[in-house]
C-alpha positions as CSV (number, residue, x, y, z in Angstrom):
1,X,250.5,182.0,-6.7
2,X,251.1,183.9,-9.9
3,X,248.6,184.7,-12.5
4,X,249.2,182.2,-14.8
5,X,248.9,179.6,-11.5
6,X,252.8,179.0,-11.1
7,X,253.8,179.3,-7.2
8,X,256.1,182.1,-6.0
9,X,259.3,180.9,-4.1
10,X,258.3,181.7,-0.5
11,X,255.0,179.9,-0.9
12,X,256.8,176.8,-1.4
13,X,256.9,174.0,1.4
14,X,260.6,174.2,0.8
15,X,261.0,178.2,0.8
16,X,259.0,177.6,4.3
17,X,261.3,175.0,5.9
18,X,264.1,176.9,4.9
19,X,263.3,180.3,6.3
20,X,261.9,178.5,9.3
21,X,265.7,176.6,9.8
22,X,267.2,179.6,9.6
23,X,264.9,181.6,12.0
24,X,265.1,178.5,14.3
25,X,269.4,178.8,14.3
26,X,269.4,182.4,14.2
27,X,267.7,183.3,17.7
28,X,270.2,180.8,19.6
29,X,273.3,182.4,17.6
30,X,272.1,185.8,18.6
31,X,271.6,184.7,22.4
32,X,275.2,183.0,22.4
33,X,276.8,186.2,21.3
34,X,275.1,188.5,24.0
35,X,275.5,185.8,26.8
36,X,279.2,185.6,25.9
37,X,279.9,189.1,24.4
38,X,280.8,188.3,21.4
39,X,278.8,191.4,19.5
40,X,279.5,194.3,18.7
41,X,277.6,196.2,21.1
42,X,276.4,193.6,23.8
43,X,278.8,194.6,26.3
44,X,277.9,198.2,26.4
45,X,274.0,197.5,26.2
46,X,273.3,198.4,30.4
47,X,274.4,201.9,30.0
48,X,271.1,202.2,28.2
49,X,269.5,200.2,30.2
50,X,270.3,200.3,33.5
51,X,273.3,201.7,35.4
52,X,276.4,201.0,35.7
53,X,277.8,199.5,38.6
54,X,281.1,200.2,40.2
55,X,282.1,198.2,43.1
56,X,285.3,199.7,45.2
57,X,286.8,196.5,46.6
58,X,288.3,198.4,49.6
59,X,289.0,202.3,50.0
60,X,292.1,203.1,49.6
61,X,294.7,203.6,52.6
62,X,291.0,202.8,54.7
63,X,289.1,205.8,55.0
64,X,285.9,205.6,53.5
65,X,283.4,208.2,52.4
66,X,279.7,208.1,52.2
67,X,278.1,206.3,49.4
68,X,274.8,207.5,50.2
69,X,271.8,208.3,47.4
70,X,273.0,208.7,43.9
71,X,276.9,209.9,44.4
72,X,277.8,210.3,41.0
73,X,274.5,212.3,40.0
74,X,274.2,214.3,42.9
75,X,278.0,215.6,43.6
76,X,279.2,215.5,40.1
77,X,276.3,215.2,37.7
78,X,277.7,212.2,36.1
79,X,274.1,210.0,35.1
80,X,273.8,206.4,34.7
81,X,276.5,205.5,37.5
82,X,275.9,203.6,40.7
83,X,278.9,203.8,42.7
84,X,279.1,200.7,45.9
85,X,281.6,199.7,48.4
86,X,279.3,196.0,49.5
87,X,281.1,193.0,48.6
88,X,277.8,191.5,48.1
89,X,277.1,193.1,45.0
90,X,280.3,191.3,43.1
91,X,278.2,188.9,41.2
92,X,276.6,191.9,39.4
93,X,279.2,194.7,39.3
94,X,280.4,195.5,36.3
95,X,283.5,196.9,37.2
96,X,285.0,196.0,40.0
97,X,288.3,198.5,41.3
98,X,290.9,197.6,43.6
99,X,293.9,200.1,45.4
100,X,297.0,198.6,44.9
101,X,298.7,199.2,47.9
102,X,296.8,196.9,49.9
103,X,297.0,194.5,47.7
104,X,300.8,195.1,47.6
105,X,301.1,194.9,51.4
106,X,298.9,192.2,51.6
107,X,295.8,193.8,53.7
108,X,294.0,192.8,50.7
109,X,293.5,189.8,48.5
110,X,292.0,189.7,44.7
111,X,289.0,187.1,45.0
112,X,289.9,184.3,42.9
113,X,288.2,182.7,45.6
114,X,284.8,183.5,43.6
115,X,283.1,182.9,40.5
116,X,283.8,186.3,38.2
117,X,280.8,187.1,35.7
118,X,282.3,187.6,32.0
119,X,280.9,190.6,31.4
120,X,282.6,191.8,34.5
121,X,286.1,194.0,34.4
122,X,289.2,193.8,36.7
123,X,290.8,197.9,37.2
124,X,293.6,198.3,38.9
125,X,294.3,202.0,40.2
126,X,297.5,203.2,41.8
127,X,298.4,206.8,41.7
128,X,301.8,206.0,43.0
129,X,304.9,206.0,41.1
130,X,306.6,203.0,39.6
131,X,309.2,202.9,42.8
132,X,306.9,202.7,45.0
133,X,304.1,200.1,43.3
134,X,307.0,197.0,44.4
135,X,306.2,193.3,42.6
136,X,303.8,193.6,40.1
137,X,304.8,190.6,38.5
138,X,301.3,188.6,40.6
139,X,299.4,190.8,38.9
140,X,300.3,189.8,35.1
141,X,297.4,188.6,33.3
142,X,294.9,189.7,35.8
143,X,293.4,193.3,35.1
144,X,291.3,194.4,32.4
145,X,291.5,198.5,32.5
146,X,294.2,200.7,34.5
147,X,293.3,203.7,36.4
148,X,296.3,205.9,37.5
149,X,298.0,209.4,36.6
150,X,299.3,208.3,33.5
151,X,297.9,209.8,30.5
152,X,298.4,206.4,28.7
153,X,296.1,204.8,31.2
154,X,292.8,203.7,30.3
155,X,291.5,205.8,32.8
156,X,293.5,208.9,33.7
157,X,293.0,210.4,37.2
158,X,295.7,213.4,37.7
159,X,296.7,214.9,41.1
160,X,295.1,217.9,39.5
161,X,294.6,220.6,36.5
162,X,294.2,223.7,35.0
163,X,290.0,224.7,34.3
164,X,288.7,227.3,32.5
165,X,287.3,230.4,35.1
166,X,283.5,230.7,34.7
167,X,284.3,234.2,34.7
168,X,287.3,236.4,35.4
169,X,287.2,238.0,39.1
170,X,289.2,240.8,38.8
171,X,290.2,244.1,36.8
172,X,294.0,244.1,36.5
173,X,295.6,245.8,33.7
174,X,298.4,243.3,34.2
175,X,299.5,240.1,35.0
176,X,300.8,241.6,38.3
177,X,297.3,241.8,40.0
178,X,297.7,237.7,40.2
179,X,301.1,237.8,41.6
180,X,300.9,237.3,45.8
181,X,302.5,240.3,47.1
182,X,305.0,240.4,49.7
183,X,307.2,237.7,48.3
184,X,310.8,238.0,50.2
185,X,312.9,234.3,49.7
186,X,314.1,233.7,46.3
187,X,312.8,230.0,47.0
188,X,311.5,227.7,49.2
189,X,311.1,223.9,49.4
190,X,309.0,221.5,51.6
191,X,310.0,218.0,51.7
192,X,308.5,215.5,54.4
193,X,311.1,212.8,53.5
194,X,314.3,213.7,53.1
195,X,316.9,210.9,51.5
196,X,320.1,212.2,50.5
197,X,320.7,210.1,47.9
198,X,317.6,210.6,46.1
199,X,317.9,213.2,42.7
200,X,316.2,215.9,44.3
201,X,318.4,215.9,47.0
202,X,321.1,216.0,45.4
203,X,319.8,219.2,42.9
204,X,318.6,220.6,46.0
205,X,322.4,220.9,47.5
206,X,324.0,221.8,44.0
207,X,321.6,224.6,43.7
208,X,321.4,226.3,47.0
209,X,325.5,227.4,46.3
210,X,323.9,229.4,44.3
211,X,321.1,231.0,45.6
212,X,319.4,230.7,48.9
213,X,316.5,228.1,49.9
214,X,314.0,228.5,52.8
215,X,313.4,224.8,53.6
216,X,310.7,223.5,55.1
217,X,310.0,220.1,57.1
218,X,311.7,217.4,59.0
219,X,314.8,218.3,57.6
220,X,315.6,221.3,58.8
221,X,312.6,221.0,62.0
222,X,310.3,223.8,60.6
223,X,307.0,221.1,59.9
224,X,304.3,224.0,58.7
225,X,300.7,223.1,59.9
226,X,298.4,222.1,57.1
227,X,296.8,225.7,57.5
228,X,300.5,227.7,56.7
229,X,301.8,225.8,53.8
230,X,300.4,227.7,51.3
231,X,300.5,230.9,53.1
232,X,304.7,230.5,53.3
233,X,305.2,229.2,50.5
234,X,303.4,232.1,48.6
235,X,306.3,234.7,50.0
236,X,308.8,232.9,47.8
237,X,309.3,233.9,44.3
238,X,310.0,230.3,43.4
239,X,308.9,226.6,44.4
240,X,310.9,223.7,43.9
241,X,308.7,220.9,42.9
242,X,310.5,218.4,43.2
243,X,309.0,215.3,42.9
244,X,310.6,211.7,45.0
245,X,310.6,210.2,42.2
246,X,311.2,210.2,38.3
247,X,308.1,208.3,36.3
248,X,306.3,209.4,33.5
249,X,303.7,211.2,33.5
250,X,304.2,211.3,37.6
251,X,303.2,215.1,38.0
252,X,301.7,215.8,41.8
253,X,300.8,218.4,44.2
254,X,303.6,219.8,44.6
255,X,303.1,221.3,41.2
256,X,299.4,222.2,41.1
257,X,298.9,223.3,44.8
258,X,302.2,223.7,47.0
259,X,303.6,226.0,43.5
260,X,300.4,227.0,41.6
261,X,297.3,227.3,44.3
262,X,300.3,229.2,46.1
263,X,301.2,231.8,44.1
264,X,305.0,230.5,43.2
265,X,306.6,229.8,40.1
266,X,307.5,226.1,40.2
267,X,311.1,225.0,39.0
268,X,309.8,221.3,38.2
269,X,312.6,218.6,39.0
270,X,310.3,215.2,37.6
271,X,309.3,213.6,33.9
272,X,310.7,215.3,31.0
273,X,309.4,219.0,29.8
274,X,307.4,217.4,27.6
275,X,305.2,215.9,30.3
276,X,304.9,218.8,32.0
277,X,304.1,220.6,28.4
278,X,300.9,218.3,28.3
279,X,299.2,219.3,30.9
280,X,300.7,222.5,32.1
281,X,300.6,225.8,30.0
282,X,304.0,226.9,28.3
283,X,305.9,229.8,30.5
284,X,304.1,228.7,33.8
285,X,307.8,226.6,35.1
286,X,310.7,226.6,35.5
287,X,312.3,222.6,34.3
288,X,315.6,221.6,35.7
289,X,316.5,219.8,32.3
290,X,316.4,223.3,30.3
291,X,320.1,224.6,31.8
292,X,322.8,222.8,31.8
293,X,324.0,223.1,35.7
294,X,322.6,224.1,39.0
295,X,325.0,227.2,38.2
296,X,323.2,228.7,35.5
297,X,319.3,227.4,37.0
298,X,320.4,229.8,40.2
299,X,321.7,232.9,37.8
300,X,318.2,232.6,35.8
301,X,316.5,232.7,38.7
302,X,318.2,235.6,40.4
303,X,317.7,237.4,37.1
304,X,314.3,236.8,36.6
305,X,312.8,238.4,40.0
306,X,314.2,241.4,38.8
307,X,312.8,241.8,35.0
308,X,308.9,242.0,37.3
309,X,307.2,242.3,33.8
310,X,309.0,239.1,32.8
311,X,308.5,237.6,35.7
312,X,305.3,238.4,35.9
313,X,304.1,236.5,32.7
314,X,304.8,233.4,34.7
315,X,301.5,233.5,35.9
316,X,299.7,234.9,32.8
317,X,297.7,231.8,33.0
318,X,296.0,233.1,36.4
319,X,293.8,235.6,34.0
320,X,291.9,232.6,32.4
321,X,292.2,229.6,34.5
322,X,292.0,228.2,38.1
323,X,293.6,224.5,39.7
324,X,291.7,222.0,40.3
325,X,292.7,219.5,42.5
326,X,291.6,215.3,42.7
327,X,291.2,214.2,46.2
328,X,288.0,212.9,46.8
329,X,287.9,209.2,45.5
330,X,284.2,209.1,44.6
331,X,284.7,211.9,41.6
332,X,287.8,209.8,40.1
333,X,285.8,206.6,40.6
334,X,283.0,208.8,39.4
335,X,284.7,209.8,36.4
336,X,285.0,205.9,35.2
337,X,281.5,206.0,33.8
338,X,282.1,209.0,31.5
339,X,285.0,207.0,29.4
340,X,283.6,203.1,29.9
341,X,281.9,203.0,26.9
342,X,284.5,204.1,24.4
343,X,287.3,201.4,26.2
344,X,287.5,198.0,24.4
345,X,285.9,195.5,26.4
346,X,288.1,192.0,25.6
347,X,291.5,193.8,27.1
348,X,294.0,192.3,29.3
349,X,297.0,194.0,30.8
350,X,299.5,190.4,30.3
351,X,302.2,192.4,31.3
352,X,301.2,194.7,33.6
353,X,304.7,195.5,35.3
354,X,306.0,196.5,31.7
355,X,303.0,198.8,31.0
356,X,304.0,200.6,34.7
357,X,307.9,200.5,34.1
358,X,307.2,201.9,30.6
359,X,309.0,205.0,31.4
360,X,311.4,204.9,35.1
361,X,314.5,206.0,36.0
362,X,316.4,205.3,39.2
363,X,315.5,207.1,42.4
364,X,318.3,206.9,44.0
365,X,321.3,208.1,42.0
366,X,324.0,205.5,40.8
């Protein structure tokens, strides 16, 4: 009440009711959003509180690592992330991850079968290529994220990379103190599979007219042991990595260990230079697409091993950084809880065989 005895607004019996209507609608409104994740920040609000849990539906290609104490904290120092392989703990995962080639072969099933809670997201992670991922048409509609090598994906797991050295390791006055020494073949190349209609096959015979190539593997009998692959393949100037098949962004080992970790300049046979510009640095390999024949690719190369300064700054990169290889599953499953909270969380791949085929050419050639 006011001094000369009028009443102020929010004493009045119908300030009151009103305020108390609104207060009344408002708590259920606000309840209805988080239950149903309709706010702003609702779906995001157990990183603060609590964990996040990732369930692995089944390892991929079966076997399984220890899951043991706190994975992510202790191996990778990744907080906040509870990584799980029991299928009991669906009904409160919140992501839940599944290998596609089981699923593709049919070892595995999606659980439809059970109730799914809404806050809970679908990945699908495949680090193979297009070719090789057959129907994906089932899968339309179904996942929420995508895990793969694909820098597009929503979460990108590559066969490996480049990381800064904590510190360099050795006084060289040049580039040539990085260089394996010894080197005798002009190139080598290892291939488990050989299928002669395949592009790198067919590369592969253009280019040895040219110049000679050690091969290694079922197709000519000389299978190295785990132990001697990088040890052979480091007394050859050059590497072909050449990948099985042509995707983008598809960019494996045989890149960042059999040519890099080795000690050989990779001639890259795969996604455009581009690709290989993203993630590799500039003057570290050799692409097939920059000369216009097998021809002129075998001339460069001969060339080169004899300029050793020019050759040499091949591996300038060797002064600053090291690889870094991805083949324990727990750090890329690991990795998810770094990235989940800046992903949007109503997403659903309706398409997902167009998002994979994005970028694919044949590969077997026409």
């Amino acid at each position: 009440m006011t001094n000369n005895g009028s009443v102020l607004p929010w004493g009045s019996p119908s300030f009151c009711f009103r305020l108390f209507f609104f207060v009344t609608c408002l708590v259920p409104l606000l309840y209805f959003l988080s239950m149903y994740e309709w706010g702003l920040y609702s779906d995001r609000l157990h990183i603060v509180t609590g964990n996040l849990t990732i369930l692995l539906w089944h390892w991929p290609f079966g076997p399984s690592y220890s899951l043991e104490g706190d994975v992510c904290w202790d191996r990778y120092r990744i907080p906040g992330c509870r990584l799980v392989d029991q299928r009991s703990l669906y009904p409160s995962a919140d992501l839940v991850v599944f290998h596609h080639r089981e699923l593709m072969t049919g070892q595995e099933r999606l659980p439809f079968h059970l109730p799914r809670a809404r806050h809970q997201t679908w990945v699908w992670l495949s680090l193979e290529s297009p070719d090789n991922n057959g129907d994906l048409k089932p899968f339309n509609n179904v996942f929420n994220w995508t895990m793969s090598y694909r820098r597009d994906a929503d979460f990108t797991i590559p066969y490996g990379k480049l990381v800064p050295k904590d510190r360099d390791t050795g006084n060289y006055s040049s580039t040539q103190g990085y260089i394996p020494k010894n080197k005798s073949p002009l190139a080598c190349w290892v291939v488990s599979h050989y299928n002669p209609q395949q592009k790198r096959s067919l590369v592969y015979n253009s280019l040895r007219k040219s110049i000679k190539v050690e091969v290694y593997g079922q197709l000519e009998g000389r299978v190295l042991a785990p132990t001697n692959l990088l040890p052979t393949i480091s007394r050859c100037y050059f590497y072909l990595a050449f990948e099985n098949s042509i995707s983008k962004d598809y960019i494996t080992e045989k890149l960042w260990r059999n040519a890099y970790q080795a000690g050989a300049v990779p001639v890259v046979l795969g996604p455009p230079p581009d690709d290989y510009m993203a993630v590799a640095p500039p003057n570290s390999f050799i692409h097939i697409e920059d000369f216009p024949s097998t021809t002129e690719l075998g001339n460069y190369l001969s060339q080169l091993i004899l300029d050793e300064e020019r050759y040499a700054g091949y591996f300038a990169w060797r002064r600053s950084h090291q690889v870094k290889l991805y083949t324990d599953w727990r750090e890329r499953l690991c990795s998810i809880c770094s990235q989940y909270h800046i992903l949007p969380a109503q997403k659903v791949y309706r398409d997902l065989e167009a998002w994979v085929r994005v970028y694919c050419c044949p590969l077997v050639a026409k």
